[in-house]
C-alpha positions as CSV (number, residue, x, y, z in Angstrom):
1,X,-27.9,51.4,63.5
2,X,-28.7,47.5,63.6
3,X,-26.8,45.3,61.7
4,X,-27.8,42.1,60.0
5,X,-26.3,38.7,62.3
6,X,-24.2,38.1,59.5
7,X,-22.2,41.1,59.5
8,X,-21.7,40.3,63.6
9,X,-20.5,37.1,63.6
10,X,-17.0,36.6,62.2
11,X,-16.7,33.9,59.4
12,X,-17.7,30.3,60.4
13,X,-14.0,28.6,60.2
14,X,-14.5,25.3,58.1
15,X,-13.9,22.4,60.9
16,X,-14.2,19.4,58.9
17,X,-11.6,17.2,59.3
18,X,-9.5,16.2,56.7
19,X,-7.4,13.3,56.2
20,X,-3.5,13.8,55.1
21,X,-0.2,11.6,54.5
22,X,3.1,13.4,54.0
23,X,6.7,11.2,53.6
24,X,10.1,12.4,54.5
25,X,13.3,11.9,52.4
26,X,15.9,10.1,53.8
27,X,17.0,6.8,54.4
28,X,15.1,5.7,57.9
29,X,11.4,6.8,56.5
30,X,11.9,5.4,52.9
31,X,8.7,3.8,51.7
32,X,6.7,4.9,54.6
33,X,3.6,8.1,55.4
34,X,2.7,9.3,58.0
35,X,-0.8,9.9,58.3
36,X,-2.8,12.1,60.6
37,X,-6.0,14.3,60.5
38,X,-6.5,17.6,61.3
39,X,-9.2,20.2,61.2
40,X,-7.0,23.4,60.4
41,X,-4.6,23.7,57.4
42,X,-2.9,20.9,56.4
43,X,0.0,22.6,55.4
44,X,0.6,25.2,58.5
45,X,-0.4,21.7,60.4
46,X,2.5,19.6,59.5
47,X,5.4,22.4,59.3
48,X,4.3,22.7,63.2
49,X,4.9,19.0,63.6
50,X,8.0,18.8,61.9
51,X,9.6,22.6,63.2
52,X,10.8,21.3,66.7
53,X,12.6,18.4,65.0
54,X,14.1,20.7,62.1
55,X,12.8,18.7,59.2
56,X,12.7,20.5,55.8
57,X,12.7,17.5,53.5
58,X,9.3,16.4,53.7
59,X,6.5,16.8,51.0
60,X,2.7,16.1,51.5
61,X,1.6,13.3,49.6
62,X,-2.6,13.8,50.2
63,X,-4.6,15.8,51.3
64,X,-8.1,15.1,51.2
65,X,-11.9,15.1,53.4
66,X,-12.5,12.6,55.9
67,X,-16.4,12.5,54.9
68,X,-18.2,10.3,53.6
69,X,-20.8,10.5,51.3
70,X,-23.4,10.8,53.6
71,X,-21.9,13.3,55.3
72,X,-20.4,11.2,58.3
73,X,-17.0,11.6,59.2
74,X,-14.5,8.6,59.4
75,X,-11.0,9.1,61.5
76,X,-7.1,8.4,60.7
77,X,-7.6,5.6,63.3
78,X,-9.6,4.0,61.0
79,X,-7.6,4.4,58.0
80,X,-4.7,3.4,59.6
81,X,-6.5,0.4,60.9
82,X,-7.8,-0.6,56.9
83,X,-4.4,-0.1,55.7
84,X,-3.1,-3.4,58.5
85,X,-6.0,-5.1,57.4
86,X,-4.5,-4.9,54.2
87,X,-1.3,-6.4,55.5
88,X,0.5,-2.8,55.4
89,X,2.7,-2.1,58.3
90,X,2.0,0.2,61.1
91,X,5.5,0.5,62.1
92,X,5.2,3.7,65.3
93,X,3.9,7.2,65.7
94,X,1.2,6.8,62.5
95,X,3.8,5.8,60.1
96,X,2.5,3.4,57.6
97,X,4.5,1.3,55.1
98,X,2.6,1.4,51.6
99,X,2.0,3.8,48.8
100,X,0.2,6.8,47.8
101,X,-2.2,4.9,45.9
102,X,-2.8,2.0,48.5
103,X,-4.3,4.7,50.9
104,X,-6.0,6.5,48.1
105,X,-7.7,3.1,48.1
106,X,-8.5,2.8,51.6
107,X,-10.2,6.3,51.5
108,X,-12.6,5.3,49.0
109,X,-13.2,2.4,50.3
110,X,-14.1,4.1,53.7
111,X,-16.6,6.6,51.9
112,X,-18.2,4.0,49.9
113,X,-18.4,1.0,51.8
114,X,-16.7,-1.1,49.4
115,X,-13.8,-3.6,49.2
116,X,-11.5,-3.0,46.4
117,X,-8.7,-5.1,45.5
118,X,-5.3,-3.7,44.6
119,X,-4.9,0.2,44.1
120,X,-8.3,1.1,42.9
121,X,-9.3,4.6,43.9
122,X,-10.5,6.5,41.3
123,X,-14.1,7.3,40.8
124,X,-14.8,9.9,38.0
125,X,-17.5,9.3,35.4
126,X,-17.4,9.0,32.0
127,X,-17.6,12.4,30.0
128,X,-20.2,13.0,27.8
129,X,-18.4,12.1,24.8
130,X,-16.9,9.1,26.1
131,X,-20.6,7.5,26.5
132,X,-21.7,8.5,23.2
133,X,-18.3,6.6,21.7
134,X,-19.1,3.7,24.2
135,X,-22.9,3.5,22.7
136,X,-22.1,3.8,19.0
137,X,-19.2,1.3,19.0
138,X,-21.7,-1.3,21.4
139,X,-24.8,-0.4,18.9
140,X,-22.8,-1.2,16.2
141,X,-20.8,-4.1,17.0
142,X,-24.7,-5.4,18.0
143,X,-26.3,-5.1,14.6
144,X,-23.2,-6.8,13.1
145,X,-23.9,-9.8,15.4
146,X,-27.7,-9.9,14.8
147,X,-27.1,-10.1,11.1
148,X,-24.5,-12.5,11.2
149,X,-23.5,-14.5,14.5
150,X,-20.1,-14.7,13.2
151,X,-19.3,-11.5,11.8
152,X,-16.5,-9.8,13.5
153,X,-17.6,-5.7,13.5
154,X,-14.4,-3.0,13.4
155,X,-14.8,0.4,14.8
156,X,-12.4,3.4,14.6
157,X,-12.0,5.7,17.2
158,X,-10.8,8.8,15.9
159,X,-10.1,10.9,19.0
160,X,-7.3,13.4,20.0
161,X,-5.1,12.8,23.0
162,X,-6.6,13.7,25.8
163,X,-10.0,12.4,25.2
164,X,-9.3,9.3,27.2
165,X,-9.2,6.5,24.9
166,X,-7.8,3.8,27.0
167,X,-10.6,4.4,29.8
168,X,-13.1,4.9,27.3
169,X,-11.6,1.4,25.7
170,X,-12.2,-0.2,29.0
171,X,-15.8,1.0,29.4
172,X,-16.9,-0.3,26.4
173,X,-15.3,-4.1,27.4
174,X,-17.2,-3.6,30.6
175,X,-20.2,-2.7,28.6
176,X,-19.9,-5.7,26.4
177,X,-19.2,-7.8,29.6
178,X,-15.8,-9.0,27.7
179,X,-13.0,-11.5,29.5
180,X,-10.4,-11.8,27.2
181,X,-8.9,-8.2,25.4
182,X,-5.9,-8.0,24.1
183,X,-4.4,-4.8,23.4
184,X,-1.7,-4.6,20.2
185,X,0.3,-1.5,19.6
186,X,3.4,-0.1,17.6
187,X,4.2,2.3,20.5
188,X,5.3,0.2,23.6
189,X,5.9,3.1,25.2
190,X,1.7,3.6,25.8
191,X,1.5,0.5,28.1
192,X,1.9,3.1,31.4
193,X,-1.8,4.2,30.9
194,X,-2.8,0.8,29.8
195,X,-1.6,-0.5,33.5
196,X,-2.1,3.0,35.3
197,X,-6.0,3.1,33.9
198,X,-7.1,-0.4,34.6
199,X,-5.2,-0.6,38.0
200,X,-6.4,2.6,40.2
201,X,-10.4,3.1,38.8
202,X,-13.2,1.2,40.7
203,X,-14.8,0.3,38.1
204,X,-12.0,-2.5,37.3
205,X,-11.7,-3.9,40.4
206,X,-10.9,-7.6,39.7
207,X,-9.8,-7.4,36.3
208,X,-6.3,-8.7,35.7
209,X,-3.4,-6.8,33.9
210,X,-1.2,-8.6,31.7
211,X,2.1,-8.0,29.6
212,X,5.2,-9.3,28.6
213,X,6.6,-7.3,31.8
214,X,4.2,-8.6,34.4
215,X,5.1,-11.4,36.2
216,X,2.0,-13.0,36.0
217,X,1.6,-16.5,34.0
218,X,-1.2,-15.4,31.8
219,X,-2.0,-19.3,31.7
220,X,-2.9,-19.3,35.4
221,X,-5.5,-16.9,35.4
222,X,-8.9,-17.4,36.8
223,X,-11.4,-17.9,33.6
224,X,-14.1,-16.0,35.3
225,X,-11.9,-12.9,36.2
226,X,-11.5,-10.7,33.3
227,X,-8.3,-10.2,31.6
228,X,-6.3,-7.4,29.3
229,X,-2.9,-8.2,28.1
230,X,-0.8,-5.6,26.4
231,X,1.8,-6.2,24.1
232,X,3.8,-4.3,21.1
233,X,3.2,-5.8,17.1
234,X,6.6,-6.1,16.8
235,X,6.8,-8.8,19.3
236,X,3.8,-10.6,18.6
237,X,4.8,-10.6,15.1
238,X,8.3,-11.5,15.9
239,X,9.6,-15.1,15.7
240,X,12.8,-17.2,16.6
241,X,15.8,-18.2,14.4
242,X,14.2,-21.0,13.2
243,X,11.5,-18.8,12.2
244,X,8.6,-20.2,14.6
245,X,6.4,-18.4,17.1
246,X,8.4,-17.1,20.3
247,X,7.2,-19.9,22.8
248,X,5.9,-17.1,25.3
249,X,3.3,-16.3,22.7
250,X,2.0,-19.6,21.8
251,X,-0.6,-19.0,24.6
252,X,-2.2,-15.7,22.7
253,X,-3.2,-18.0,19.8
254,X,-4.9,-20.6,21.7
255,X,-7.4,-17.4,23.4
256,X,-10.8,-16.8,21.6
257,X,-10.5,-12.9,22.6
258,X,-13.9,-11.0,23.5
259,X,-11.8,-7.8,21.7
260,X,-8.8,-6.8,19.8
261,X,-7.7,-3.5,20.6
262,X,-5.7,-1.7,17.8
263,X,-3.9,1.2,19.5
264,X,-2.2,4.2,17.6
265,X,-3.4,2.3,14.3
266,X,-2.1,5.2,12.6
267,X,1.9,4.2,13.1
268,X,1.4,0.3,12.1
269,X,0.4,1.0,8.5
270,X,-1.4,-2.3,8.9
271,X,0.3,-4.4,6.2
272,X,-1.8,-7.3,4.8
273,X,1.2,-9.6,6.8
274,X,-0.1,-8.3,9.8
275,X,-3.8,-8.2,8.7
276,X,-3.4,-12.0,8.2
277,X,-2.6,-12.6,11.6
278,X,-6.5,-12.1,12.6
279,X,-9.2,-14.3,11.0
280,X,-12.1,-12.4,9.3
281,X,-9.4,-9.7,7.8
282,X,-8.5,-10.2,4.2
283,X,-7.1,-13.0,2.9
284,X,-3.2,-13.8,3.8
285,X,-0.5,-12.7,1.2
286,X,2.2,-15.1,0.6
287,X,5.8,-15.3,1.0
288,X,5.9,-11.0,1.4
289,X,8.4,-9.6,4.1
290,X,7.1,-7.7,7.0
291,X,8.3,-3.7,6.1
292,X,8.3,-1.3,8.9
293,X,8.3,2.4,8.4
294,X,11.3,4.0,8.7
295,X,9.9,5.2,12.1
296,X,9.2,2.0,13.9
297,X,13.2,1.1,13.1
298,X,14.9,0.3,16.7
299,X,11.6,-0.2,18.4
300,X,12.1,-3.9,19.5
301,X,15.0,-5.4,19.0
302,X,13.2,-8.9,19.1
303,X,11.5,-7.8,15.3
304,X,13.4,-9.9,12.3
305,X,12.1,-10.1,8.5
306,X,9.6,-12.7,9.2
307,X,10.6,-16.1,7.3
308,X,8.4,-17.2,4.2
309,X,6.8,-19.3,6.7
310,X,4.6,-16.4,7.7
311,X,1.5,-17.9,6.1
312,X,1.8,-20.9,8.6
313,X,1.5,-17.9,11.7
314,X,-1.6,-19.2,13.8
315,X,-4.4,-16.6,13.4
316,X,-5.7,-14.7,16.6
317,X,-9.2,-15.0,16.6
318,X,-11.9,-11.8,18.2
319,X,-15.6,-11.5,18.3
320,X,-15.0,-7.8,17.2
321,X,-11.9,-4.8,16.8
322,X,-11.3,-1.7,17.9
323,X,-9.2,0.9,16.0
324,X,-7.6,3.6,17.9
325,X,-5.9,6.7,16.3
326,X,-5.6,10.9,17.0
327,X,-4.8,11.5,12.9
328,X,-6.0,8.2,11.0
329,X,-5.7,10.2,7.5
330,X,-4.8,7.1,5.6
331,X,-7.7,4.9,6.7
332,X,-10.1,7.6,5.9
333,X,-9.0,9.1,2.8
334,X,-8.8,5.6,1.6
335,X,-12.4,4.9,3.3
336,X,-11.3,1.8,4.7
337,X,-14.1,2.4,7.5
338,X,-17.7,3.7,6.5
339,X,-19.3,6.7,8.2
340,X,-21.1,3.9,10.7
341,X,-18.0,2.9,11.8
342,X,-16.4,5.9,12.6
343,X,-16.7,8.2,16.2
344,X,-14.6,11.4,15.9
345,X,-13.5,13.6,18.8
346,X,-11.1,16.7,18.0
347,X,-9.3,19.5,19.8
348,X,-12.0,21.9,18.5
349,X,-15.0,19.3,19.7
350,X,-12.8,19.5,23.4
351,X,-12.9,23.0,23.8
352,X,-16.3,23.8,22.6
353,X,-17.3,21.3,25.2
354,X,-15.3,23.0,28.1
355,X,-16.8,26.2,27.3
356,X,-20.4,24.8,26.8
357,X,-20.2,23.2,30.0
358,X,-19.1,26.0,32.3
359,X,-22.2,28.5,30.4
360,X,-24.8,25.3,31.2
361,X,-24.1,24.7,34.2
362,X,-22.4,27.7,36.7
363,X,-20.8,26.8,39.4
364,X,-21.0,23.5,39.1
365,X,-17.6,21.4,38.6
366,X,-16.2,20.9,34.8
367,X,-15.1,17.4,33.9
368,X,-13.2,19.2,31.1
369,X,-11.6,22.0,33.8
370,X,-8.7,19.7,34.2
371,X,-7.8,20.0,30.0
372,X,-5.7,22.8,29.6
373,X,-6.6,25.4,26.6
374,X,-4.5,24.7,23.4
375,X,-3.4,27.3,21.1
376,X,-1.3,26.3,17.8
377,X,1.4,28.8,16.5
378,X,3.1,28.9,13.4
379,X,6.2,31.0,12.7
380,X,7.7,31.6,8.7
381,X,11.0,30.4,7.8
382,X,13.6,32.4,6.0
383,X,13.9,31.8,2.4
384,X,17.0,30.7,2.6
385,X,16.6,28.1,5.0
386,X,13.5,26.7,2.5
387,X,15.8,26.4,-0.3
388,X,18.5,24.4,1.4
389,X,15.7,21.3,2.0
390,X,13.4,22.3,-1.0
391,X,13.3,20.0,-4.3
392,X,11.0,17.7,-6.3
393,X,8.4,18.2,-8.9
394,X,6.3,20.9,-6.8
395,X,10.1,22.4,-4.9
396,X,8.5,21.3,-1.3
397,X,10.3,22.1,1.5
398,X,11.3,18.8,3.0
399,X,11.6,18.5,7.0
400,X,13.4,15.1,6.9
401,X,16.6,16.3,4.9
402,X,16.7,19.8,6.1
403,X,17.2,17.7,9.9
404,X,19.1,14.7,8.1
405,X,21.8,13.5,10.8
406,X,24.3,10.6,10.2
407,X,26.4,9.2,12.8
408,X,25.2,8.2,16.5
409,X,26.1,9.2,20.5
410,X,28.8,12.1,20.8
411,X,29.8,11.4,16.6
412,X,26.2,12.8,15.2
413,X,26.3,15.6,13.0
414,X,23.8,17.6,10.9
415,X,24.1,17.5,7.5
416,X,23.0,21.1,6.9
417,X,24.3,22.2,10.6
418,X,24.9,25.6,9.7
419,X,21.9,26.0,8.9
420,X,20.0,24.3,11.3
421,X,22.4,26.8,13.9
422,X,20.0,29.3,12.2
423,X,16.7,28.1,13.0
424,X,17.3,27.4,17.0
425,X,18.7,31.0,16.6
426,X,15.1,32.1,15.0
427,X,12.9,30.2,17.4
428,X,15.2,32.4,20.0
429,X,14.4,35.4,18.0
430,X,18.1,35.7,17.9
431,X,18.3,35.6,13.7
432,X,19.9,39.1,12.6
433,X,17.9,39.4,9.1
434,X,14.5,38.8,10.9
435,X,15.3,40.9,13.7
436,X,15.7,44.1,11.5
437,X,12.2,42.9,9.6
438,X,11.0,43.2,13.1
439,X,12.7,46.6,13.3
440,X,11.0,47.5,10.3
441,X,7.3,46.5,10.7
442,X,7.7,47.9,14.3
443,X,5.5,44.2,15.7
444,X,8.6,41.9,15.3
445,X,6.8,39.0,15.4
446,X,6.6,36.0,19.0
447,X,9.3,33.0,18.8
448,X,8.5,30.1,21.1
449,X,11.5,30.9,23.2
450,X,12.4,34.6,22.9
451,X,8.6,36.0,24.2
452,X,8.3,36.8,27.7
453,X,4.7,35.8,27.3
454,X,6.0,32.5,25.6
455,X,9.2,31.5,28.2
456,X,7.1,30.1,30.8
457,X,5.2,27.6,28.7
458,X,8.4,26.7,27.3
459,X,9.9,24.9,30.2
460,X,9.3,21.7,29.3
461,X,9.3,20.7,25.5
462,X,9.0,18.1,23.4
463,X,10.7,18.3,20.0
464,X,10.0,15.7,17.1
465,X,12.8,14.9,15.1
466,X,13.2,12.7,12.0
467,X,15.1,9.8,13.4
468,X,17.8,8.6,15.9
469,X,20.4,10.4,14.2
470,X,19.1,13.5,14.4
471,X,18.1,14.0,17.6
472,X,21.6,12.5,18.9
473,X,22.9,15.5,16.3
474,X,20.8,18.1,18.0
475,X,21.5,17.2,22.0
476,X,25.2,17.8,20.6
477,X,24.6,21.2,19.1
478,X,22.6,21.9,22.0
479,X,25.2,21.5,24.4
480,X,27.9,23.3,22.2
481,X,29.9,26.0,24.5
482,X,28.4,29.2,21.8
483,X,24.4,27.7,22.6
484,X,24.5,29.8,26.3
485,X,21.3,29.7,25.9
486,X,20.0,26.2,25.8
487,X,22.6,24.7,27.8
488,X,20.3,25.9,30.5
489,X,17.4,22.8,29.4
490,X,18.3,19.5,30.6
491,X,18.2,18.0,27.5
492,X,16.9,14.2,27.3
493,X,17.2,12.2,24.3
494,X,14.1,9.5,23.8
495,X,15.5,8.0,21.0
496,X,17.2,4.6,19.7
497,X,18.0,1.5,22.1
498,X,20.4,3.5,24.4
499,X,17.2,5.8,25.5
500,X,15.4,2.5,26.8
501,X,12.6,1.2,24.8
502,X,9.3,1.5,25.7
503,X,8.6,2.2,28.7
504,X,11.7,2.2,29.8
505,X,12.0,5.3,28.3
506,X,10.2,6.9,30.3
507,X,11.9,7.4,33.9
508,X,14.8,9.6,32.2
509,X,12.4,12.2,31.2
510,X,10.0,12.0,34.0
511,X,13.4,12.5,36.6
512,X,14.5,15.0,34.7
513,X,11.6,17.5,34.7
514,X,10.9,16.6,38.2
515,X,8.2,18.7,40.0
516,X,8.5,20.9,36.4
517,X,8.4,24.1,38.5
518,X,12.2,24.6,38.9
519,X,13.4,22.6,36.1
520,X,13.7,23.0,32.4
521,X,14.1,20.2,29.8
522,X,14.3,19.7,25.9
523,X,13.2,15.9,25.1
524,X,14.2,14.7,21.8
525,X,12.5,11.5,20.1
């Protein structure tokens, strides 16, 4: 019986050649890759290279094609030999001395046939939702100018997490061929995407980044070459003993910025002090004391009751302002921004559009593939948990005093710890009167950490708590000898000045989850 050729021939192995960096940890290869090429697995490729000399502690760092994008192939030679033209090191044997991201850099730079300054690698598009904010804010910041050459547009972006907003910001100041934007926020600890964003995609090469923890002097920088700085409210609004402007941010006030970028409006509550900050926003209130939400308490340390003087704080002028936010429920219930001025983007808009994409288009890649699904569960508390936080006119149950803490570091307590014992035993399905209603149903219903469906997408948490106190009172009933249980999370407590602030917060909990495969952490904030 004949056979067709393709049943004859074995499988055609894949043969092109891909480009890969590993690093090994210990002390004499700190800092530096190695980077080779091979056409067979990258993996089974380096553990050959590294079995004779008994090395275990070694992890690949890239693995990626050596094509271009027409198809011809480029060699490590040649990476290697664009990574010393860039002043890295070729120290012996293919060992380089620079970063991940430096030779992410190189690579593109190889398949494109560009020069890129800095770490800029990245080349993904814009989705299809991030143009259509992009036109609409650009649209409508235009027909403000064409009525009125002076007018200064605002625009809310109210997107989720996870639809991109910083990139998406950046497009639209590439769009409108901005300079100068200066990026304000009541969460410090955001400036990582900020820097992260601007600094590794292509289409940024040659803008400058700027905060109060660069080393840059913002006063030095080339007029021509555009420019983002980032900094927190709280310091800009912050001023000396003598009640003047900090000296470091005289410079902001003498910039005519291209854009002011409002990020997570929502936690600012926008005050009319701050509002008078910014010419064309409503007219300055006099002698008033700046008032942060209880929330924003501890943020910077530099943020005093700002003096009487405050109407003598030199305005920061912008052709036009965008407002960032994932829930900006007080700005529109109050309609502070008309349907024009709005472009909304929600978890349910995400997830239509991952779905929509893969039935439009088979087999072809999903810009949305990346987003993981979402799925929001609820559990019911006992009634006689409600009643111990419930009271007012309409006997609500009250979140903030059923976690109310006092005391700080090893000292914090719950008020109602007894009680608060109960609910990490419910969320462990571990709370006798619900376990015999689950007896009794026969369908006792899923706890976050008592399903085995659940446990595995529990590993890494993050729990919301109302303030300092609170979560220094849970990471010590946490760790209490009965609590066998969670004593196995690594438990890490983002909160108050000890944690860090900003983004110094951040290197605790990212250390402490690690690869997240073997670990399993709590954070607290």
């Amino acid at each position: 019986m004949s056979k067709d050729i393709d049943e004859i021939l074995a499988p055609k192995p894949d043969v092109r050649p891909r480009i890969y960096a590993y690093s090994i940890a210990d002390e004499a290869h700190k800092g530096l890759l190695k980077v080779g090429q091979t056409t067979r697995d990258v993996k089974q490729r380096i553990a050959e290279q590294l079995k004779t000399a008994a090395i275990k502690n070694y992890r690949i760092q890239l693995n990626e094609t050596a094509e271009r994008e027409d198809g011809t192939i480029f060699s490590d030679h040649e990476v290697r030999a664009a990574l010393v033209k860039k002043k890295f090191a070729n120290t012996e044997l293919e060992w380089m001395r620079c970063s991940v991201q430096d030779l992410k850099t190189v690579l593109v730079e190889l398949r494109t046939g560009q020069r890129f300054t800095g770490t800029h690698h990245q080349t993904f598009p814009m989705r299809r939702e991030q143009v259509e904010a992009v036109d609409k804010t650009f649209d409508y910041f235009h027909s403000i100018w064409s009525e009125d050459q002076h007018g200064v547009p605002r625009f809310l972006w109210n997107a989720k997490m996870r639809f991109g907003k910083t990139f998406t910001t950046y497009q639209l100041a590439r769009k409108l061929a901005t300079k100068r934007v200066l990026v304000l926020t009541f969460k410090p600890a955001v400036e990582d995407a900020w820097q992260t964003d601007l600094e590794s995609h292509i289409d940024f090469d040659g803008w400058h980044y700027l905060s109060r923890s660069s080393n840059s002097d913002p006063t030095k920088i080339d007029d021509e070459k555009p420019v983002v700085y980032f900094g927190s409210f709280q310091d800009l609004l912050g001023r000396d003993a003598a009640g003047n402007i900090k000296p470091r941010n005289e410079w902001l006030h003498a910039v005519n910025w291209d854009l002011v970028v409002f990020d997570e409006y929502h936690f600012g509550a926008w005050r009319d002090t701050a509002k008078e900050l910014f010419e064309g926003e409503e007219e300055a209130v006099a002698k008033k004391e700046l008032k942060y939400i209880a929330a924003l308490e501890g943020v910077n340390e530099d943020l005093g009751v700002l003096s009487e003087k405050e109407t003598e704080f030199l305005p920061i002028t912008t052709k036009a302002y965008l407002y960032l936010s994932g829930t900006p429920f007080k700005a529109l219930a109050t309609g502070e921004f008309i349907e024009e001025q709005i472009f909304n983007w929600t978890y349910t808009d995400e997830q239509r559009a991952k779905q929509d994409f893969v039935a439009k288009n088979p087999g072809k890649w999903n810009p949305y593939g990346a987003l993981p699904q979402m799925r929001l569960l609820t559990y019911q508390m006992p009634d006689e948990l409600l009643t111990v936080a419930s009271a007012g006119e309409f006997d609500e149950f009250d979140l903030n005093e059923f976690f109310a803490g006092t005391g700080t570091g090893k000292g914090a307590q719950f008020k109602h710890k007894s009680d608060v014992q109960k609910w990490l035993d419910i969320i462990r399905g571990q709370y006798a009167p619900r376990i015999v209603d689950g007896l009794k149903t026969g369908s006792p219903p899923p706890f976050p950490y008592s399903d085995a469906r659940l446990l595995p997408y529990m590993q890494h948490s993050f729990w919301f708590l109302p303030n300092v106190a609170a979560c220094h009172a849970m990471a010590n009933l946490l760790a209490e000898k009965h609590n066998i249980f969670w004593r196995e999370y690594h438990v890490v407590v983002a909160a108050g000045e000890s944690a860090g602030i900003g983004l110094e917060a951040l290197p605790p909990v990212r250390n402490a989850i690690g690869s997240g495969f073997s670990t399993k952490t709590i954070t607290l904030s």
